[in-house]
N, C-alpha and C positions, 0 to 999 in steps of 0.2 A: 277256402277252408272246408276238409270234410265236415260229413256226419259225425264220424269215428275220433277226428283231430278236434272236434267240438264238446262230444262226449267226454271224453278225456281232460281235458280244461277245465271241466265244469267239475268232476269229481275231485281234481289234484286241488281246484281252489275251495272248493267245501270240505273237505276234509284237513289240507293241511295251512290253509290263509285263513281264511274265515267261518267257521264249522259250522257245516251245517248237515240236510239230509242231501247224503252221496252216495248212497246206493253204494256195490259190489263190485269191479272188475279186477281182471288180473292185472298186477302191477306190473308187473316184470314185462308182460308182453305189451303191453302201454308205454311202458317206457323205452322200449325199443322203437313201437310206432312213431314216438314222440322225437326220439332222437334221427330217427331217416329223416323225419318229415322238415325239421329246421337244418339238418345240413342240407338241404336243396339250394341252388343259387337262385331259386324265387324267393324263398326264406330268408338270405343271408344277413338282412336287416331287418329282420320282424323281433324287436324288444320282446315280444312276449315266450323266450326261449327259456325267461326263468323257471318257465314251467318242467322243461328236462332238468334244472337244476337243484330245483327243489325234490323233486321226484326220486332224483340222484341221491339226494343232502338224505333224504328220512330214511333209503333203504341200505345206504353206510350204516347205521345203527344196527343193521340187523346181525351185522359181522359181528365175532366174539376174536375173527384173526385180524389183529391190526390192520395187516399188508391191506389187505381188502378192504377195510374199511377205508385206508389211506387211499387206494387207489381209487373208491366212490369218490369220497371227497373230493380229490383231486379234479375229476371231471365234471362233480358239481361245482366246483368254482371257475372253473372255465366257464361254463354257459351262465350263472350268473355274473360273472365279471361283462359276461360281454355284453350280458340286457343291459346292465346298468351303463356301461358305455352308449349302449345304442340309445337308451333313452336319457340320459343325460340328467337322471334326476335320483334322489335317495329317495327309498324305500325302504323303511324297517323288516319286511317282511325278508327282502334281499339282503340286505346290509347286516342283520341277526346271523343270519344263519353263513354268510362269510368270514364274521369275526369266529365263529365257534368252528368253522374251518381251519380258518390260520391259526387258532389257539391250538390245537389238536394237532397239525401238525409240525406245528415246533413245539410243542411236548413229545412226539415222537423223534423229536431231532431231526425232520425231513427239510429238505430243501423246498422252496416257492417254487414250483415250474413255471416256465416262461410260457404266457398264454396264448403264440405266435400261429399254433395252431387248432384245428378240431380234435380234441382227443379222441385216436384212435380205439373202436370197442371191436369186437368180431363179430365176424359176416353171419347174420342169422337172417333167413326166408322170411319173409313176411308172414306176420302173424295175429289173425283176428284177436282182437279183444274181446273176451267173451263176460256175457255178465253172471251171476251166481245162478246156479240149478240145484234142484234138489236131488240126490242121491236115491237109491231104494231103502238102503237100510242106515236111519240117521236118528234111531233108536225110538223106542217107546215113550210116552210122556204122559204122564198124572196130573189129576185134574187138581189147583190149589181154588178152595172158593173164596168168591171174596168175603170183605168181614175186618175184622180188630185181631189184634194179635198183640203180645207183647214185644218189645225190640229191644237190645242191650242190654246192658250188667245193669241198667235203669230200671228194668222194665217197662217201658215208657209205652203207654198204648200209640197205635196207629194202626190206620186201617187200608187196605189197600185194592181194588179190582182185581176179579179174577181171573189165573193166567193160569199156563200150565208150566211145567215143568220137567225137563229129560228126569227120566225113573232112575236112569246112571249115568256117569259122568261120560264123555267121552273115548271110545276108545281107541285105541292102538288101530287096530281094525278099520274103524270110521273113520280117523284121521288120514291113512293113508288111502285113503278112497278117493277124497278129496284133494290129495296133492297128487296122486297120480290124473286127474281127471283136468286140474287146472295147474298143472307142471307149475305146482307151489312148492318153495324148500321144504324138506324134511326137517323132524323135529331135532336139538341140539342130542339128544341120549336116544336118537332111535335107531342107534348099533349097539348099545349098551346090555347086556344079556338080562340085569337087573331091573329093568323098565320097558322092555321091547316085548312084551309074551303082547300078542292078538288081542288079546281081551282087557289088559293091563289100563289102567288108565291112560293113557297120553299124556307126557310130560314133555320139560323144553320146549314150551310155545310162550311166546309173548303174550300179552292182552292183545295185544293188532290180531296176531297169528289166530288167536280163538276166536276174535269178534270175524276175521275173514271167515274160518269156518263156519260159524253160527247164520251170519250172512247167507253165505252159500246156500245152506239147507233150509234158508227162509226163517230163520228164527233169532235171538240174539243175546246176549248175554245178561243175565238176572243180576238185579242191583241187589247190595246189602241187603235190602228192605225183605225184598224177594226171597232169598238167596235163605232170609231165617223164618220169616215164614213157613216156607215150604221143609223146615226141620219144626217147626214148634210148634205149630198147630195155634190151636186158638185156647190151648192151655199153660203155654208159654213157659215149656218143661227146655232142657237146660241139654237134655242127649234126644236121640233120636227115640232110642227104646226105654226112657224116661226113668224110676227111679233102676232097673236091673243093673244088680253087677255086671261090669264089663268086660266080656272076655272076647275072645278073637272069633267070633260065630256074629259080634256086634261091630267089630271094629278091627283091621289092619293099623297096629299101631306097634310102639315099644320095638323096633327092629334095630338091630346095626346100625348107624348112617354112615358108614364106611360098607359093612359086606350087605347089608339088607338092601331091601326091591321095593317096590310094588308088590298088591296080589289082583288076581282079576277081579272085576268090579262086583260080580256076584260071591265071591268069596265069603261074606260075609252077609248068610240070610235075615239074620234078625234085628239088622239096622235099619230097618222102614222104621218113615216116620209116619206121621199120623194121614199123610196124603198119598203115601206109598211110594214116596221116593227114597230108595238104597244109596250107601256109601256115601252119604254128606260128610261124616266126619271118620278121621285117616285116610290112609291109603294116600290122597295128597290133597294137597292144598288147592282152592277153587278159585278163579278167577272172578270177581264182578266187576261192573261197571262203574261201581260207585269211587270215584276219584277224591283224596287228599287234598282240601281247599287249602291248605297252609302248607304241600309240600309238591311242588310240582313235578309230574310227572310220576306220584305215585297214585297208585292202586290198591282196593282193599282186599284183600284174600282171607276165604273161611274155610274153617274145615279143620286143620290141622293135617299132618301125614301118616306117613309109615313110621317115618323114626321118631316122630314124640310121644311122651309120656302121656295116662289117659287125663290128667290132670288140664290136657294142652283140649281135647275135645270139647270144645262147650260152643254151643250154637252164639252165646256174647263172646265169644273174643275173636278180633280179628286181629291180623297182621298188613302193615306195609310192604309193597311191593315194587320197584321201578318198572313201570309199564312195556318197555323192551326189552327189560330184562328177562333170560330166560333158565331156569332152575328145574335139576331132574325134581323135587317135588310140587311143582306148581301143574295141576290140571283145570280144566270148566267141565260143566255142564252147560244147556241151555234152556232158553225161556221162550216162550211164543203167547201172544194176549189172548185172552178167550174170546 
């Protein structure tokens, strides 16, 4: 076994079997390495093939077009059907994620395909697996120090180390830096004339999507905790620009949500908060890290967007989100520890 076919192992099973710290690589060119390397007939009985299958199984999700999804899937069950044959024993790890196969695609009405052979994928060149790099321009970031702060509609003190903080959320701009550089998909709205302006927040990315990004540039995505903080300061005001009326020079908010956009992330100067960080609230919705103990698979998001009311901006409220799921108003920022 390589270096490269060992690297890869160790990331697909800390990240998606048993979570742990997995670092950064490109998936897509991973899992093509992963798929040459077990059709080899020195491989043809190596159980541990589940590895393309899983790999397979988590980036079906990323589809929003059935076909495609069906069609991952499909090939993820071929390589786990055939670990589990070759090792001759259950595993929930495998056996989960085959039932949520078959369920899926007999709710799409598909037929089982007969697993007699290696599913066919297209001929692509060998392709290194590269781990995350930093870019040149992956934005300015403001210092939050540490200290107390108030948290939620509670006010509930807590206190936390200090980190920094992107001064603006991610943008259009940056994101595509990143997926031209690690031939990562594009975001779902980044043909969209309403979300695609250069400067624009970045919308249509998962939580994966942002946390790859964040990754990439060395830094990673701020928890709840974090996330209000760095809007509330340590006087645990409620907007960025604390008691001021709010008009659109504070906040992209109150737009269409049929014809309305985004605006670019500096559009709005007078929405620093107390550590100098712009656009926490409207414009869209932010990603953190902080995960729904009683809902799996979601995600917290702050901020509010374009299209709500200013009613929706307040540093305590959050919203639910499905972690793969991906919505023209959901963007991130990111975080990095002091």
């Amino acid at each position: 076994m390589t270096d490269q076919i060992r690297k890869i192992q160790e990331y697909v099973y800390l990240k998606y079997v048993d979570p742990g710290d997995h670092g950064t690589i490109d998936e897509e060119a991973a899992l093509r390495v992963l798929e040459e390397h077990y059709r080899k007939p020195a491989n043809a009985d190596n159980s541990e093939c589940y590895y393309v299958g899983i790999l397979l199984f988590e980036h079906g999700f990323d589809f929003d077009d059935e076909a495609k999804r069906a069609s991952h899937f499909q090939r993820a069950r071929w390589w786990l059907e055939r670990s589990r044959k070759l090792s001759g024993e259950a595993w929930d790890v495998v056996d989960d994620r085959l039932a949520d196969i078959v369920s899926f695609l007999k709710d799409q009405g598909l037929a089982l395909e007969p697993l007699a052979d290696v599913p066919a994928v297209a001929h692509v060149a060998p392709v290194a697996v590269a781990l995350a790099k930093e870019i040149e321009d992956h934005g300015t970031m403001v210092f939050v120090p540490a200290g107390a702060f108030l948290f939620g509609p509670e006010r509930e003190a807590r206190t936390l180390q200090a980190f920094y903080v992107d001064k603006l959320p991610v943008t259009n701009r940056q994101y595509g830096a990143f997926c031209r550089a690690t031939q990562y998909r594009w975001p779902k709205y980044w043909t969209d004339p309403r979300f695609n302006g250069p400067e624009h927040p970045v919308v249509g990315v998962s939580a994966a999507d942002a946390l790859k990004y964040c990754k990439w540039v060395g830094k990673d995505l701020p928890s709840e905790e974090q996330w209000e903080k760095a809007l509330r300061g340590a006087d645990g005001r409620i907007r960025s620009w604390s008691d001021e009326a709010t008009t659109p020079a504070h906040a992209c908010f109150g737009r269409d949500p049929e014809t309305g956009g985004t605006a670019p992330v500096t559009a709005s100067p007078r929405s620093g908060s107390p550590c100098g960080a712009l656009d926490l609230l409207g414009n869209a919705w932010e990603w953190t890290s902080s995960a729904i103990a009683e809902g799996e698979g979601l995600q917290i998001v702050k901020g509010g967007c374009y299209s709500d009311p200013v009613t929706v901006l307040r540093a305590d409220l959050r919203l639910e989100a499905g972690a793969k799921d991906k919505f023209e108003n959901i963007g991130f920022r990111c975080v990095k520890n002091a």
